[in-house]
MMTF fields as JSON, N, C-alpha, C and O atoms, coordinates in Angstrom:
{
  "mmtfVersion": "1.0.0",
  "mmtfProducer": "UNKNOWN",
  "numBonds": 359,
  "numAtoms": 360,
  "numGroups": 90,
  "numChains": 1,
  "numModels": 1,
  "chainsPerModel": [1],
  "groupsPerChain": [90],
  "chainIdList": ["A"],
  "bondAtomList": [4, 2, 8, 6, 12, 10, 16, 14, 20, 18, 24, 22, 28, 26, 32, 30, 36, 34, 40, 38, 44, 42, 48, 46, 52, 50, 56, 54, 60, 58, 64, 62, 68, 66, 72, 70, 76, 74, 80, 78, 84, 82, 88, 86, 92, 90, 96, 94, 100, 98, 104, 102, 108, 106, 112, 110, 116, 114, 120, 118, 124, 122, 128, 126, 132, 130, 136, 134, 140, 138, 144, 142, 148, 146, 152, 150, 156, 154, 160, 158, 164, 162, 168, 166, 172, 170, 176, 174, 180, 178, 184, 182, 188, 186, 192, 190, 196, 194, 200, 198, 204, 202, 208, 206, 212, 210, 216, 214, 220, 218, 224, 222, 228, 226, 232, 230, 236, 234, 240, 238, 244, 242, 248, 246, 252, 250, 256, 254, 260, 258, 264, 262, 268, 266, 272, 270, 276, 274, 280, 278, 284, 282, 288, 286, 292, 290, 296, 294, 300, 298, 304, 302, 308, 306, 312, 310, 316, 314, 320, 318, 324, 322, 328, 326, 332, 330, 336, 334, 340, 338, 344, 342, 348, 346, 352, 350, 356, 354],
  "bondOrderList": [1, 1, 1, 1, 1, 1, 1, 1, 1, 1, 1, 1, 1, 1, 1, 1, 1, 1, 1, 1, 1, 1, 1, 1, 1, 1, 1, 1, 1, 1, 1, 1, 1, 1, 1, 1, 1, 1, 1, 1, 1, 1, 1, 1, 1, 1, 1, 1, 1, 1, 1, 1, 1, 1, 1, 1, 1, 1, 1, 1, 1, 1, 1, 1, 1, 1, 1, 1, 1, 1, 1, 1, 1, 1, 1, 1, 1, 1, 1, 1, 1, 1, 1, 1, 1, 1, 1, 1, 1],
  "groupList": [{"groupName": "UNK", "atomNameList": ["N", "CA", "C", "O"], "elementList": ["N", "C", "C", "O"], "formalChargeList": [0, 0, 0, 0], "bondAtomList": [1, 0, 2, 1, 3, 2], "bondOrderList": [1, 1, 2], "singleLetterCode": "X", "chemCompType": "L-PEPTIDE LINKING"}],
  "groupTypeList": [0, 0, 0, 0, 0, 0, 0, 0, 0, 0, 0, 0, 0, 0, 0, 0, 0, 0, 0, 0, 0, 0, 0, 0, 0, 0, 0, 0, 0, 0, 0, 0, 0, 0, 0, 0, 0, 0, 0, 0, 0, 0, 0, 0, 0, 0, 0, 0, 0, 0, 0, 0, 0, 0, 0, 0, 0, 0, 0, 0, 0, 0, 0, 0, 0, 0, 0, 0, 0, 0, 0, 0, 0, 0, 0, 0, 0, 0, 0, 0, 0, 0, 0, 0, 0, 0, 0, 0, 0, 0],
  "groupIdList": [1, 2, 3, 4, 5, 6, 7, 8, 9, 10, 11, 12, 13, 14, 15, 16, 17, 18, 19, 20, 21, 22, 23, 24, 25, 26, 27, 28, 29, 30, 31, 32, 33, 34, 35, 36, 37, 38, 39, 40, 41, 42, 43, 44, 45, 46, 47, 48, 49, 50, 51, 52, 53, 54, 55, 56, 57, 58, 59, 60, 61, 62, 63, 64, 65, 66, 67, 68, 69, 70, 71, 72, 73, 74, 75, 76, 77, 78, 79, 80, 81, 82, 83, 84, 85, 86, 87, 88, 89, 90],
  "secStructList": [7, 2, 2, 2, 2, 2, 2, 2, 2, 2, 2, 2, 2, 2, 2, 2, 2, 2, 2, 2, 2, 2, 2, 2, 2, 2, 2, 2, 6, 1, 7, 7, 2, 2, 2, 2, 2, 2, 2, 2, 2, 2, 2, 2, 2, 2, 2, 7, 7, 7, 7, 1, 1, 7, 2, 2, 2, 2, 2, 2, 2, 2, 2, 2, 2, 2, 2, 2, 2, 2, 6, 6, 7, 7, 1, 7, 1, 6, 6, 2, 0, 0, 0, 0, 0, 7, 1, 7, 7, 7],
  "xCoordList": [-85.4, -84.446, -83.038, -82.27, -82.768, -81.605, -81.276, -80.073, -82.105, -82.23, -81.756, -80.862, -82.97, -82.342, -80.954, -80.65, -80.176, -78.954, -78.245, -77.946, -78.082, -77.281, -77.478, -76.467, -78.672, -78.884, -77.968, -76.923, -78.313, -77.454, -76.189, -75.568, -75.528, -74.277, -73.736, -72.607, -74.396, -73.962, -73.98, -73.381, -74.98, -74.916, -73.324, -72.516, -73.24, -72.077, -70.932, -70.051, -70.974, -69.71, -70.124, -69.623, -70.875, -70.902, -70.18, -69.388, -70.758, -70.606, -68.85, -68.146, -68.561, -66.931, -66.126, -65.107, -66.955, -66.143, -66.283, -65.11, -66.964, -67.075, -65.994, -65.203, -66.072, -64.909, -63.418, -62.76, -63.075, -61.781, -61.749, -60.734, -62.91, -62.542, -62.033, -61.275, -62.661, -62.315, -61.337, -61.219, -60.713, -59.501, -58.595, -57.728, -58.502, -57.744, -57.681, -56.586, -58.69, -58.502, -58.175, -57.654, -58.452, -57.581, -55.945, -55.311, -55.422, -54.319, -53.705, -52.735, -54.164, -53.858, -53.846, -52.734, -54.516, -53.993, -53.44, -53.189, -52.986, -51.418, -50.516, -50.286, -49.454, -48.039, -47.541, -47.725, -46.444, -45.288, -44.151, -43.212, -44.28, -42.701, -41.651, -40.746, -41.489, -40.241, -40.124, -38.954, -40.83, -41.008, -40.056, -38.845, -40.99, -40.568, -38.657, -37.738, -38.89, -37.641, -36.381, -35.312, -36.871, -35.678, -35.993, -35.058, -36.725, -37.185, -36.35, -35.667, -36.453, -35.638, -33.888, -33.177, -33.631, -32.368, -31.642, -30.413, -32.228, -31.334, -31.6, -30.39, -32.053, -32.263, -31.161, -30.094, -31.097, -29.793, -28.652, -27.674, -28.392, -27.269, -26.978, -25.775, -27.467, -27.153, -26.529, -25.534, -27.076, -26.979, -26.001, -25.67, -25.249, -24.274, -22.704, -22.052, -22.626, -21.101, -19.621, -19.254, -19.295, -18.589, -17.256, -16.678, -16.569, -15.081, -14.424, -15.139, -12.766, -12.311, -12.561, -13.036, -12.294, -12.594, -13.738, -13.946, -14.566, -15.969, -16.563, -17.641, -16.124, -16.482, -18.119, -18.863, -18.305, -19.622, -20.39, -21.171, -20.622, -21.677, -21.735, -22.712, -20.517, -20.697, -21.173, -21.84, -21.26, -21.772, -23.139, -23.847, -23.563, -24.863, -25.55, -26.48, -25.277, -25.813, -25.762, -26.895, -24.973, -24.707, -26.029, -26.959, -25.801, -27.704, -28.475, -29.382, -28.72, -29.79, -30.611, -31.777, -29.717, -29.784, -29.853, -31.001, -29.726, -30.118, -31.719, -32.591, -31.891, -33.341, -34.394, -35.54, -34.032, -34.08, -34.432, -35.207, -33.88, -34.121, -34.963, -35.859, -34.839, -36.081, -37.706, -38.718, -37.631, -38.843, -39.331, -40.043, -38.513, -38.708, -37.977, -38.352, -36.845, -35.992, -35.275, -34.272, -35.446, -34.655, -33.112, -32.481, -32.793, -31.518, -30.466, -30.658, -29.195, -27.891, -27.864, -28.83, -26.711, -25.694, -25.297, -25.179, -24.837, -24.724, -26.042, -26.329, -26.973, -28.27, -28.34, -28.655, -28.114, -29.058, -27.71, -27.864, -26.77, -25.666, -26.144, -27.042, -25.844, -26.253, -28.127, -28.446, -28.869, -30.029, -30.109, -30.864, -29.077, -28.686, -28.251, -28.354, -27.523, -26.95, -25.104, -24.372, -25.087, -23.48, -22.547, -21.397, -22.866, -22.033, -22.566, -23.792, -22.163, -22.95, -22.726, -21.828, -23.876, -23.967, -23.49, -23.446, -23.031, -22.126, -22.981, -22.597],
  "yCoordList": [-1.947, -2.109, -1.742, -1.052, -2.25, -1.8, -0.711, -0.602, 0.26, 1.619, 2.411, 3.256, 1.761, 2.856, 2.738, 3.506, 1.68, 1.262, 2.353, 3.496, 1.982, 2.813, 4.245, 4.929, 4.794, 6.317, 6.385, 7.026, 5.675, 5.991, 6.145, 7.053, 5.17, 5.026, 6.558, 7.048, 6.833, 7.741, 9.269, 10.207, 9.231, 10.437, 10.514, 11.443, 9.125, 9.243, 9.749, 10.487, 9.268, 9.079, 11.168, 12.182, 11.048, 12.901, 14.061, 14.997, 13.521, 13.855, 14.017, 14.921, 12.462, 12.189, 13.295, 13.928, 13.35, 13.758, 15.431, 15.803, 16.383, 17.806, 18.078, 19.019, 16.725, 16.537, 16.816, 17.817, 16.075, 16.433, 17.399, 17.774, 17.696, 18.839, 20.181, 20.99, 20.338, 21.287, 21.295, 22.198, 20.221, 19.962, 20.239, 21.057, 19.868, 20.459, 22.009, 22.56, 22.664, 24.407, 24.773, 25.859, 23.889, 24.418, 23.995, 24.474, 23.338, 22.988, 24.121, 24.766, 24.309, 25.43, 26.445, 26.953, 27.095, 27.863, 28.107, 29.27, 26.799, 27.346, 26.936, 25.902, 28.046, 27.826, 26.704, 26.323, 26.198, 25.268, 25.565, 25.844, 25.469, 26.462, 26.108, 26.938, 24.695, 24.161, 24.696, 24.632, 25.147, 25.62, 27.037, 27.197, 27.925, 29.007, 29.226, 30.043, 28.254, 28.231, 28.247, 28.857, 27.451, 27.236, 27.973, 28.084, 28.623, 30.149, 31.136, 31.783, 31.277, 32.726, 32.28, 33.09, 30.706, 30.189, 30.465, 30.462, 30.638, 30.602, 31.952, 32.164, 32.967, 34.732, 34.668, 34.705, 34.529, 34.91, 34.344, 35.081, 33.052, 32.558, 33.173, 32.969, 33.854, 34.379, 35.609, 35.962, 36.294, 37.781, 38.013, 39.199, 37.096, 37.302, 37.242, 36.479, 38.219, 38.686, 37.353, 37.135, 36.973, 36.144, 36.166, 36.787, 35.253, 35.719, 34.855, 33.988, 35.091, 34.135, 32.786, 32.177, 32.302, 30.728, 30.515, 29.601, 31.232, 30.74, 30.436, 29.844, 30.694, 30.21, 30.716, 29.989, 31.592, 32.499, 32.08, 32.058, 31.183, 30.66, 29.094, 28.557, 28.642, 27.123, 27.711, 26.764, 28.31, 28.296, 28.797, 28.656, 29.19, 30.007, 28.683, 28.283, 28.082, 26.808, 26.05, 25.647, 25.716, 24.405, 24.699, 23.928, 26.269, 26.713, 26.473, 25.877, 26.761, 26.735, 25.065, 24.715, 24.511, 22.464, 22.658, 23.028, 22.932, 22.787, 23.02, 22.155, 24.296, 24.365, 23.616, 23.417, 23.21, 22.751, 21.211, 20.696, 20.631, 19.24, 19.114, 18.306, 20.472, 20.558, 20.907, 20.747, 21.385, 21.509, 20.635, 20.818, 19.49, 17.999, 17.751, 16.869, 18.457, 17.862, 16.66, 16.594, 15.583, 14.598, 14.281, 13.225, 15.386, 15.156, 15.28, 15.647, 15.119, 15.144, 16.834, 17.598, 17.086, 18.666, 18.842, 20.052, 17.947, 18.01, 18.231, 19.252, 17.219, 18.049, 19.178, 20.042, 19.554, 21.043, 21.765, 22.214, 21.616, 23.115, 22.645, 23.357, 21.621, 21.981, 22.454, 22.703, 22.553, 23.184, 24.787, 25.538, 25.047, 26.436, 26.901, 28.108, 25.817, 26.363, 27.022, 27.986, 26.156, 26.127, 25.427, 25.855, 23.938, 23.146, 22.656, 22.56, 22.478, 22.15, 20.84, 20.138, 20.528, 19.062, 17.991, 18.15, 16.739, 15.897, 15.078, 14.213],
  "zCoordList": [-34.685, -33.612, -34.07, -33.4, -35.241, -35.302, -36.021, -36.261, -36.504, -36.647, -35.773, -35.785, -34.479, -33.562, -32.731, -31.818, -33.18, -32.297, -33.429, -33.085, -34.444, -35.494, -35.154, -34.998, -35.018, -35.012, -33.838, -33.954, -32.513, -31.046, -31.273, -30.721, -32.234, -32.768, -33.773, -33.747, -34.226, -34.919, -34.547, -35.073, -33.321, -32.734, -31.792, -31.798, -30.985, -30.278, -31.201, -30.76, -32.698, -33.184, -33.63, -33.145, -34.378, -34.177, -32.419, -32.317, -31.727, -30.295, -30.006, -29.557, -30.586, -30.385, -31.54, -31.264, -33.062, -33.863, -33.049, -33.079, -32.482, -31.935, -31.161, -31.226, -30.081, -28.878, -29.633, -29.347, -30.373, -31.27, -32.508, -33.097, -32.762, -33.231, -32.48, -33.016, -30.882, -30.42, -29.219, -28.39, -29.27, -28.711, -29.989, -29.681, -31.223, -32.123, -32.27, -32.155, -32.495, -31.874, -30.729, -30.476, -29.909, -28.459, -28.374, -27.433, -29.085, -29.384, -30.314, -29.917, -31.304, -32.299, -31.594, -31.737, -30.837, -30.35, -29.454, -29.138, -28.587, -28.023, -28.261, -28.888, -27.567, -28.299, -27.364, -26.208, -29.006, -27.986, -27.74, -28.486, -26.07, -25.736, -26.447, -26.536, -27.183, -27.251, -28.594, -28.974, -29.361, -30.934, -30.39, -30.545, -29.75, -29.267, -28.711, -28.762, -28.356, -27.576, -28.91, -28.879, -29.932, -30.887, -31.548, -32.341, -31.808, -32.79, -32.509, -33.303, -30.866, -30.293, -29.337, -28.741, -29.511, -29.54, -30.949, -31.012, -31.768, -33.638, -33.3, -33.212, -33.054, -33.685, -32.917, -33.531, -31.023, -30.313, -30.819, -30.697, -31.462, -31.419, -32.748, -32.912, -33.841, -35.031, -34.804, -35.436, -33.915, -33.634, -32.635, -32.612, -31.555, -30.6, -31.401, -32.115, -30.934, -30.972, -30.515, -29.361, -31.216, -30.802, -30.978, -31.87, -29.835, -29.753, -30.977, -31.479, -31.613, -32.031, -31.978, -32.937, -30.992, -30.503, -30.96, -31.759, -30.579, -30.289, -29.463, -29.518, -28.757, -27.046, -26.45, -25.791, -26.717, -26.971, -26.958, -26.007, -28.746, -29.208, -28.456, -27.934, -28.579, -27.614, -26.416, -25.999, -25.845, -24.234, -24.459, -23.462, -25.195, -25.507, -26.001, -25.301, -26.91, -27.422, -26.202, -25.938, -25.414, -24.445, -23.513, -23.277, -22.981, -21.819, -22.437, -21.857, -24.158, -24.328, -24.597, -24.415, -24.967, -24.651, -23.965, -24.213, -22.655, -20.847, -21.259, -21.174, -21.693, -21.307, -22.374, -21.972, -23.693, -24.303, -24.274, -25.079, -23.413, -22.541, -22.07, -22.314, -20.661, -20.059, -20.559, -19.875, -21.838, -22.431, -23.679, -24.667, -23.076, -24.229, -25.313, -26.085, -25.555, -26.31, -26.562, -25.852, -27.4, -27.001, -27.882, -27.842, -28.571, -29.114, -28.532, -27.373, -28.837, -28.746, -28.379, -28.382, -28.126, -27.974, -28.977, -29.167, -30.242, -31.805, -32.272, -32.897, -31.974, -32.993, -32.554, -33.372, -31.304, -30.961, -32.282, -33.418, -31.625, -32.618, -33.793, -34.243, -34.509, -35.998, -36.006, -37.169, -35.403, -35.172, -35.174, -35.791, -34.277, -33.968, -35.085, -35.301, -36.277, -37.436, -36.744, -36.969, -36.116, -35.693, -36.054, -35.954, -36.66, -37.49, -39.101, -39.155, -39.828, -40.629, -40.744, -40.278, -41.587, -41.797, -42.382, -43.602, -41.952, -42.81, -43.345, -44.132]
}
């Protein structure tokens, strides 16, 4: 009797371990916008031409925290720039 409870048991737990394994490859392979987003926020904000002031890069940084928010960001407008590699760090 209690053979066969264990075997039942261990098939489920096999069954369960497949289930997360292939939710972990389906995860792996997709992207996360918000990765993306700060990947190709640092190439633009490296590569834009900016005025004296700076005005440029603050406004370029400030949209891209807009969208940045919206795709789950939960830091500050300071983390994002020093993220962007716009202030450095104290």
């Amino acid at each position: 009797m209690r053979a066969a409870r264990l075997q039942d048991a261990l098939e489920r737990l096999s069954l369960a371990i497949r289930e997360v394994e292939s939710e972990l490859s389906a995860m792996k392979a997709e992207h996360d916008p918000l990765a993306s987003h700060i990947f190709i926020s640092r190439r633009h904000y490296r590569n834009v031409n900016d005025t004296k002031s700076g005005k440029r890069r603050e406004t370029n940084a400030r949209l891209s925290f807009d969208t940045a928010c919206e795709l789950g960001f939960r830091g500050s407008l300071d983390e994002w720039a020093r993220l962007m590699g716009a202030v450095a760090r104290r």
